[in-house]
Structure formats: structure tokens, C-alpha cells
N, C-alpha and C positions, 0 to 999 in steps of 0.2 A: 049627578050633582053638577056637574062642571058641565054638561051639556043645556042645564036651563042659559038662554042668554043675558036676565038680569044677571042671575049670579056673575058672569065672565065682566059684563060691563061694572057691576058695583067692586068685582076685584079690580080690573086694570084701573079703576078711579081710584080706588083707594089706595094699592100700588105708588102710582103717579104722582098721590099730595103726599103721600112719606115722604117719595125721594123729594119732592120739590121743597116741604119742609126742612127736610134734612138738608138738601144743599144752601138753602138759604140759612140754615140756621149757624151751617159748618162755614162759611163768607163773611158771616155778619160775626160770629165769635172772633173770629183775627182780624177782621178790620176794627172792632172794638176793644181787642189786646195790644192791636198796633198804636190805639189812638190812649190808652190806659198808658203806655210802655211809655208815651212823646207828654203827657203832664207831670208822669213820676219824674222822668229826666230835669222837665222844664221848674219844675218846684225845684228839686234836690240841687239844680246849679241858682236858680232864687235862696236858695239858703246859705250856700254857700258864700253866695255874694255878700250878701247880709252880714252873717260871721266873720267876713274879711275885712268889712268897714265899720263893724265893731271891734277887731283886734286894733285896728288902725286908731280909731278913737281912743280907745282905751291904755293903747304906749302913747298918744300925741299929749293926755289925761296925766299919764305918770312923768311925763319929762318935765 
């Protein structure tokens, strides 16, 4: 079985697109957690900002 040559050539192919799938799949997951990670950040200080210039309004409101 492993002495026919299709078979050697369609395993190192198919081999070959795992791993290249799999590296590219394992790059593009953290670079998309990395980029996921930098709008949670970037919303979560927008809100916070928000919250702060309604507390502000809101004592400037009671005085």
C-alpha cells in the first residue's frame, strides 16, 4: 500500500494542507483575540467615559 506512488503523493498533499490549515488557522485565531481583546478594552473605557460625564451632569443638575 504505501509502495503505490499516488498513494505517498496524495498523503504528503494532504499532510501538508492540515498542517498549513492548522497554522494558519492557529495565527489568525490570536490575531483575531488580539483584535477582539483591543474593542472590548476600547468600548469598556467609551463607557466609562460616558458614565463620568453623566455623573458630572447629573451633581452640576442637583446643585
Amino acid at each position: 500500500m504505501f509502495k503505490k506512488i499516488g498513494f505517498k503523493l496524495s498523503f504528503a498533499v494532504s499532510v501538508a494542507t492540515i498542517l498549513i490549515i492548522g497554522i494558519y488557522a492557529y495565527i489568525n485565531i490570536h490575531s483575531q483575540t488580539d483584535v477582539l481583546l483591543d474593542e472590548v478594552e476600547r468600548h469598556s473605557n467609551q463607557l466609562s467615559e460616558r458614565n463620568r460625564h453623566q455623573q458630572h451632569s447629573l451633581r452640576d443638575a442637583l446643585k
